[in-house]
C-alpha positions as a Markdown table, in Angstrom:
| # | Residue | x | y | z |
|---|---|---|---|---|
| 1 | Unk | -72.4 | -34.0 | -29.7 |
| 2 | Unk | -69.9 | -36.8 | -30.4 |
| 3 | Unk | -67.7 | -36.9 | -33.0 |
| 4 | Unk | -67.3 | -40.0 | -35.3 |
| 5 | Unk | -64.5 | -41.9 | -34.1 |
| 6 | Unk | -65.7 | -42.0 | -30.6 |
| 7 | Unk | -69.1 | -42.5 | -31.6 |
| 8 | Unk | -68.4 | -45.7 | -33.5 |
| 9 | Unk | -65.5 | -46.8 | -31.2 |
| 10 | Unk | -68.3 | -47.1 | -28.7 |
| 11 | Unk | -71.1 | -48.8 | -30.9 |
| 12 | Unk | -68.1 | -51.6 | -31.6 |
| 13 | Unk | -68.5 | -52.0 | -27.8 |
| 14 | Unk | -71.7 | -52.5 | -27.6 |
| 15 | Unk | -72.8 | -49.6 | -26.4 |
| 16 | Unk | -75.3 | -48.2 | -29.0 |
| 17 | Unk | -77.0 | -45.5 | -26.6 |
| 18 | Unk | -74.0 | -43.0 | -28.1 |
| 19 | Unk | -75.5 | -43.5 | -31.7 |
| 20 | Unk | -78.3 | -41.3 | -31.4 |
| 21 | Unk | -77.9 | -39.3 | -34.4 |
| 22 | Unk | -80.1 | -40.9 | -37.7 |
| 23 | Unk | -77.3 | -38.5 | -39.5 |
| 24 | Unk | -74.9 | -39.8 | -38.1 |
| 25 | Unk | -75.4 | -43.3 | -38.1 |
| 26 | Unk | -76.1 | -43.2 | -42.0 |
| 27 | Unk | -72.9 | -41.9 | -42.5 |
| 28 | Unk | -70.7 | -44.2 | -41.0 |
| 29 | Unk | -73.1 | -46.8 | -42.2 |
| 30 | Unk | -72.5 | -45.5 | -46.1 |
| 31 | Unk | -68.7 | -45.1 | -46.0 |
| 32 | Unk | -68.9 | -49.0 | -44.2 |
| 33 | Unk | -71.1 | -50.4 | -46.8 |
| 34 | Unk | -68.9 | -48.1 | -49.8 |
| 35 | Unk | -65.9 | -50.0 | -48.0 |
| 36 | Unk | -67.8 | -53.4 | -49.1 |
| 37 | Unk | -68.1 | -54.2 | -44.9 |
| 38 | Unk | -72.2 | -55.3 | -45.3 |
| 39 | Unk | -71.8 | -57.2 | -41.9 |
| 40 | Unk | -70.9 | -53.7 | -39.7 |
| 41 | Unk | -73.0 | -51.1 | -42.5 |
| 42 | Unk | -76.2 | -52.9 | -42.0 |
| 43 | Unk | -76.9 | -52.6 | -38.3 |
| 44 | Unk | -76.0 | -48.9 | -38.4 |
| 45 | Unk | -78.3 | -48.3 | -41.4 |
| 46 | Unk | -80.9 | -50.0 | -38.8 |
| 47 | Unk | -79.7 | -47.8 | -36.2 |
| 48 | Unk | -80.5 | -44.6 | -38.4 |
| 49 | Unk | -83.6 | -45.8 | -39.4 |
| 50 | Unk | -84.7 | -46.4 | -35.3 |
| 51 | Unk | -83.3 | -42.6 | -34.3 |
| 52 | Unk | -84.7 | -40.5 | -37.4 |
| 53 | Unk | -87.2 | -38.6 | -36.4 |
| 54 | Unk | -89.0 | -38.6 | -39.7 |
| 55 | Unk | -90.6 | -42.6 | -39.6 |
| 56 | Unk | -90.4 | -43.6 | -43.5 |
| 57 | Unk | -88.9 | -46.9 | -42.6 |
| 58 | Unk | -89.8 | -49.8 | -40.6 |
| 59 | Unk | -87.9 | -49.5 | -37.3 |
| 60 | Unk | -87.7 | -51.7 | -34.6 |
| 61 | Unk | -90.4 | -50.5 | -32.5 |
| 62 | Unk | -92.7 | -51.6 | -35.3 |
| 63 | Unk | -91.0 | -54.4 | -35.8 |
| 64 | Unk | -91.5 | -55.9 | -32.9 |
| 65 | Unk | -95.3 | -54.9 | -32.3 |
| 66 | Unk | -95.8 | -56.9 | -35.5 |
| 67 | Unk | -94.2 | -59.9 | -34.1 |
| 68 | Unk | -96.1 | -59.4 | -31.0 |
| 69 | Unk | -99.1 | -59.5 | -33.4 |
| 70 | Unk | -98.5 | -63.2 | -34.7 |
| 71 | Unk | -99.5 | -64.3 | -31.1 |
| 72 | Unk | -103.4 | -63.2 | -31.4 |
| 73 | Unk | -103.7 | -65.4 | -34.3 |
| 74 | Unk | -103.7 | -69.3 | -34.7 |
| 75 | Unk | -100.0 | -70.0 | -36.0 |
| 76 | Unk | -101.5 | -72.3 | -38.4 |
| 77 | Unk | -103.3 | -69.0 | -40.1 |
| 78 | Unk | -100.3 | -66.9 | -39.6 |
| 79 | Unk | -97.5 | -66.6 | -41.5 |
| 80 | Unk | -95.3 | -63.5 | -40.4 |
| 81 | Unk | -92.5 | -61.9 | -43.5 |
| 82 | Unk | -90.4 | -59.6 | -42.4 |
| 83 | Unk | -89.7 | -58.6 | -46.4 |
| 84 | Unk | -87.4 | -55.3 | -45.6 |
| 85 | Unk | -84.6 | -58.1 | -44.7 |
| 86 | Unk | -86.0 | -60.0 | -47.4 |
| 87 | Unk | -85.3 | -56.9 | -49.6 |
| 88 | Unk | -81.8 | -55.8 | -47.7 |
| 89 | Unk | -79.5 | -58.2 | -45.4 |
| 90 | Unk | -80.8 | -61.4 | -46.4 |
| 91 | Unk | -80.7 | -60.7 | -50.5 |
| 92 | Unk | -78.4 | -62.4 | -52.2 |
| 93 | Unk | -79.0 | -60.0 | -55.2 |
| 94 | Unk | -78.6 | -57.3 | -53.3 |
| 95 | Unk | -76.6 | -54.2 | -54.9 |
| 96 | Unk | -78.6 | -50.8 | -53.9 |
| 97 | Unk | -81.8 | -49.6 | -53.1 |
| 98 | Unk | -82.2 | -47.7 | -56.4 |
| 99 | Unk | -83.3 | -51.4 | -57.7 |
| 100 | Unk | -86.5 | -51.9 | -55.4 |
| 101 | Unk | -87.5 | -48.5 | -54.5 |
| 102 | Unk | -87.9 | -44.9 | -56.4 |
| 103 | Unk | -87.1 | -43.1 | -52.7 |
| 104 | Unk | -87.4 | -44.3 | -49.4 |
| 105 | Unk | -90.4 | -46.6 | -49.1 |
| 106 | Unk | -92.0 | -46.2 | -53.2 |
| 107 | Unk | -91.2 | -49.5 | -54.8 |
| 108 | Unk | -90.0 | -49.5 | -58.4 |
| 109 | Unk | -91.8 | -52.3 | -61.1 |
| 110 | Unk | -89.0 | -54.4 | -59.9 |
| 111 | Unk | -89.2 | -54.4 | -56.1 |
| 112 | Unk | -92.9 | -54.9 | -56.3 |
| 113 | Unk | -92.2 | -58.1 | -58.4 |
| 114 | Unk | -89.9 | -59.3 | -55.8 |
| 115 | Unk | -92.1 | -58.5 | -53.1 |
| 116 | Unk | -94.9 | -60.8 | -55.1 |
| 117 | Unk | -92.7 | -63.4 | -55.7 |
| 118 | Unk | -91.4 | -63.4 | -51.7 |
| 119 | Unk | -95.1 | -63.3 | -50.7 |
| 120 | Unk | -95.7 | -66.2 | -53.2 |
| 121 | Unk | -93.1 | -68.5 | -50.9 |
| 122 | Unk | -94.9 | -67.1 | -47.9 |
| 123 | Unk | -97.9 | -68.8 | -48.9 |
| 124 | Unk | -96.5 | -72.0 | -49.6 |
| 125 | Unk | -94.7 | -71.7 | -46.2 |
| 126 | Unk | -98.5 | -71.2 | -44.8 |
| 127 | Unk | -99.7 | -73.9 | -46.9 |
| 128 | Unk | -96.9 | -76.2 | -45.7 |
| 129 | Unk | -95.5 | -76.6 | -49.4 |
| 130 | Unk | -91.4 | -75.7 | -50.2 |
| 131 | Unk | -90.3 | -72.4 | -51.3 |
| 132 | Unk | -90.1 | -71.8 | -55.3 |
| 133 | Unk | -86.7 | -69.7 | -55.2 |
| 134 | Unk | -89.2 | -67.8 | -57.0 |
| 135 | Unk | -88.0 | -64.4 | -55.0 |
| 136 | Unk | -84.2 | -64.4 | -56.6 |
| 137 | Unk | -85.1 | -66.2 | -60.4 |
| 138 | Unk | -87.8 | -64.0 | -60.9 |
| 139 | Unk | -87.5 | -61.9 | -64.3 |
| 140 | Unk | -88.9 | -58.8 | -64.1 |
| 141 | Unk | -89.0 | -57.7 | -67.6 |
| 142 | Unk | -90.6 | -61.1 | -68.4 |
| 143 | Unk | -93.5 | -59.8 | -65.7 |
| 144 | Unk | -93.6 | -57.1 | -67.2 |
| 145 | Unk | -95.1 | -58.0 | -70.5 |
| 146 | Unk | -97.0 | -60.7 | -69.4 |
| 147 | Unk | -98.8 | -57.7 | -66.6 |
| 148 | Unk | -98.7 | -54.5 | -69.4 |
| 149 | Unk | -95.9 | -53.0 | -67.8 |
| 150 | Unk | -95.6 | -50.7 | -70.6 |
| 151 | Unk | -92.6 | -47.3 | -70.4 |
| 152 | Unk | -95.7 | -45.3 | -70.6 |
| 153 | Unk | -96.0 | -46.5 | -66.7 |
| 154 | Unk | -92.8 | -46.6 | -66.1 |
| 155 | Unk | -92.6 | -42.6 | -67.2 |
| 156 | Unk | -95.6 | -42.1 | -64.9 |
| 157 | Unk | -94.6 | -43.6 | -62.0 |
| 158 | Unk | -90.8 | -41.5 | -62.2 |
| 159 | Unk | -93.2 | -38.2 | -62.6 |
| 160 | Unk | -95.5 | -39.0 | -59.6 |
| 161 | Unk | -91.9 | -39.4 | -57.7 |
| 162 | Unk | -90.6 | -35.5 | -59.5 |
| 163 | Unk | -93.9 | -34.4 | -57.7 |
| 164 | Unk | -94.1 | -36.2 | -54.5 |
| 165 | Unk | -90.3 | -34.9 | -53.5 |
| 166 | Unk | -91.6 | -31.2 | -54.1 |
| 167 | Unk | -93.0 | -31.8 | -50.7 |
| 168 | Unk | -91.8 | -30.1 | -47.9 |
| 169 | Unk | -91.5 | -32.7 | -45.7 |
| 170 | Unk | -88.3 | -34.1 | -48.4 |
| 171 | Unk | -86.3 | -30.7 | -47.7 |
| 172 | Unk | -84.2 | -31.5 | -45.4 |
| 173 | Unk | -83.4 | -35.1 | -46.5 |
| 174 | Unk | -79.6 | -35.9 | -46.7 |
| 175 | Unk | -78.5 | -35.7 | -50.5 |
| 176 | Unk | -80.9 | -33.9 | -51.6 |
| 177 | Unk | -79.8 | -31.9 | -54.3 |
| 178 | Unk | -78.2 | -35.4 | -55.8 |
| 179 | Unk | -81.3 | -37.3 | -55.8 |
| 180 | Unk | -83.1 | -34.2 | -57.2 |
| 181 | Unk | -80.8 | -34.4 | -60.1 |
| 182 | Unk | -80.8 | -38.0 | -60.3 |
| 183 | Unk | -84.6 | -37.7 | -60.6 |
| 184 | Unk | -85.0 | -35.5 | -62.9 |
| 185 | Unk | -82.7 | -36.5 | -65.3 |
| 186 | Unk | -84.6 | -39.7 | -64.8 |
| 187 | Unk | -87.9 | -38.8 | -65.6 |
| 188 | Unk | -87.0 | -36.1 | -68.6 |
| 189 | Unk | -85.0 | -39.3 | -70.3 |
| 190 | Unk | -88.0 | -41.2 | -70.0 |
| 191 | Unk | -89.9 | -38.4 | -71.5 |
| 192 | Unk | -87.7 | -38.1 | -74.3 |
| 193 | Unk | -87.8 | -41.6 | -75.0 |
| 194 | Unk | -91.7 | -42.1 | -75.0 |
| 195 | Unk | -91.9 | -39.1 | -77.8 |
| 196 | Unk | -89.3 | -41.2 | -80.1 |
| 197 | Unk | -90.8 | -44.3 | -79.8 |
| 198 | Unk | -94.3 | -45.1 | -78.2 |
| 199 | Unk | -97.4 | -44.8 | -80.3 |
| 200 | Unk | -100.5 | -46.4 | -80.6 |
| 201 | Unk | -98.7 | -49.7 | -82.8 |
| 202 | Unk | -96.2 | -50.5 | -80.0 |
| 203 | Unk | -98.8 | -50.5 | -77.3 |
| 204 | Unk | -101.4 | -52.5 | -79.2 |
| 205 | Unk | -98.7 | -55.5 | -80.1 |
| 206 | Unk | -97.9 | -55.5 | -76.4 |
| 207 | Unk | -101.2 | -56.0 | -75.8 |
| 208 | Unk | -101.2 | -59.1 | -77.9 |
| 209 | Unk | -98.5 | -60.4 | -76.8 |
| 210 | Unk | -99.3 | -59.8 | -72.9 |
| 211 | Unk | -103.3 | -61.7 | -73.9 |
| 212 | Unk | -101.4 | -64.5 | -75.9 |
| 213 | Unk | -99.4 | -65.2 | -72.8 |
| 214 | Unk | -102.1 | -64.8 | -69.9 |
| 215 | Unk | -105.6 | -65.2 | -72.1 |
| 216 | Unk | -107.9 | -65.2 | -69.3 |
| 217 | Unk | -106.8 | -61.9 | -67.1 |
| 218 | Unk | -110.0 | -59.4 | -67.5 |
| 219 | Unk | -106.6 | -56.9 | -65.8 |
| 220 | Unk | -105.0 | -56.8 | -69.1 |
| 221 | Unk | -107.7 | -55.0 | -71.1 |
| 222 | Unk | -108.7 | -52.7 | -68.6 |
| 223 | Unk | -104.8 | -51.4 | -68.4 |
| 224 | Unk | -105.1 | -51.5 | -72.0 |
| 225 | Unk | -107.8 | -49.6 | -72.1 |
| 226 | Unk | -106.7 | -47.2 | -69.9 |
| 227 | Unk | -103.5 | -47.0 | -71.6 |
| 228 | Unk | -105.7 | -46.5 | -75.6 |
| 229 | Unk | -107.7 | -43.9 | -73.8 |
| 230 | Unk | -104.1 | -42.1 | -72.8 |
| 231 | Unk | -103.4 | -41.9 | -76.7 |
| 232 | Unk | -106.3 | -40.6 | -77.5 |
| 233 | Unk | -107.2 | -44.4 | -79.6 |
| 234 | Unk | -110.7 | -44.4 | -78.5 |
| 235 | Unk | -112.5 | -46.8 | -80.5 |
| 236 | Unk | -109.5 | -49.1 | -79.3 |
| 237 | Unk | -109.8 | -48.2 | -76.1 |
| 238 | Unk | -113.9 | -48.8 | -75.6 |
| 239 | Unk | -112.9 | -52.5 | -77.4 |
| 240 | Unk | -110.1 | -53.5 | -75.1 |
| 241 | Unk | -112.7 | -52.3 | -72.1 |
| 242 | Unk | -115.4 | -53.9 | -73.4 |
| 243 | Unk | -113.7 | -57.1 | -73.5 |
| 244 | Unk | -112.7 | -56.9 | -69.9 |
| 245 | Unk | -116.0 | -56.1 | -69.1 |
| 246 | Unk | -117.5 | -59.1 | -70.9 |
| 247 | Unk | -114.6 | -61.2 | -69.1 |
| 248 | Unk | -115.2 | -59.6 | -65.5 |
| 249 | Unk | -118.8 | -58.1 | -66.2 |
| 250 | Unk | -119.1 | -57.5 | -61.7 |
């Protein structure tokens, strides 16, 4: 029931009980952060994710019941990340969402490497050992081969998103129809792409070069396997099993 100017004349006061609207508040906090003002655009987005009704983000409420957590535990065991700042005001990388996550909370290959690699310098924090930087020098791609990343799962993962916004509980999300569009242009490229160029001969030398670079990780041949099996290779596929089995035979 209040309009814009009066609603963010009286946030700048300090008075955020007027910003009740999630709608609202993502607004003024996109044409802030389109306007290159991060320091004013961040709270707001924070103050859209606390008033939405619909809780796909971590709002404050659960923030702080995760803080009050930490205190049942030894702090010597506990090591507490809050890795959505991690992700967002405190990146130094940071350029848009559409790098970490396919929609709202669904990380993409990349933000789940930079969530491992944050989570790596937790556990040296824990373990009383310096941070390795690790979360901002990280190469994705590089993880990628050496995990069998392959666009096969890349395609997949695009698709599951096509499906998962069919839901009803996406049809009133603001921008729909763009992301919709976005999406699917998305995943049919992909598509396209895997018919020109993946076949059984690309997969296989990524393979190869994923064992020469981590020999002893039974993971590799299962995804390979599961990958041969995909293509219909199925001789290929028991053999790259098999040899995971015979590494991980439990």
């Amino acid at each position: 029931a209040v309009d814009d100017e009066t609603a963010l004349a009286s946030w700048r006061a300090g008075d955020v009980r007027v910003m009740n609207s999630a709608w609202q508040a993502y607004r003024l906090a996109r044409a802030r952060s389109r306007a290159g003002d991060w320091a004013e655009a961040w709270p707001l987005y924070r103050r859209a994710s606390d008033v939405d009704l619909y809780r796909f983000s971590v709002d404050e409420p659960l923030r702080r019941a995760l803080a009050a957590a930490r205190g049942s535990w030894p702090s010597s065991l506990t090591q507490v990340m809050d890795v959505d700042r991690l992700l967002h005001e405190e990146s130094p990388t940071f350029k848009s969402d559409r790098a970490f996550f396919y929609e709202h909370v669904h990380l993409t290959f990349e933000g789940k490497v930079r969530v491992a690699a944050l989570l790596v310098d937790g556990l040296a924090g824990l373990l009383g050992k310096p941070a390795s930087a690790a979360a901002q020098t990280v190469d994705s791609e590089a993880v990628a081969r050496q995990v069998l990343f392959t666009p096969w799962d890349d395609y997949e993962s695009w698709q599951n998103i096509w499906n998962l916004l069919s839901l009803g509980v996406f049809a009133g999300q603001p921008e729909r129809e763009e992301r919709d569009a976005y999406i699917t242009a998305k995943t049919l490229a992909l598509r396209e792409e895997l018919d020109r160029n993946w076949d059984i001969g690309r997969l296989e030398m990524m393979y190869r070069e994923a064992r020469a670079a981590v020999p002893d990780d039974p993971v590799l041949d299962f995804i390979a396997g599961r990958l041969l099996l995909d293509l219909n290779a199925y001789q290929a596929a028991e053999n790259a099993l098999r040899t995971g089995l015979d590494r991980f035979p439990v």
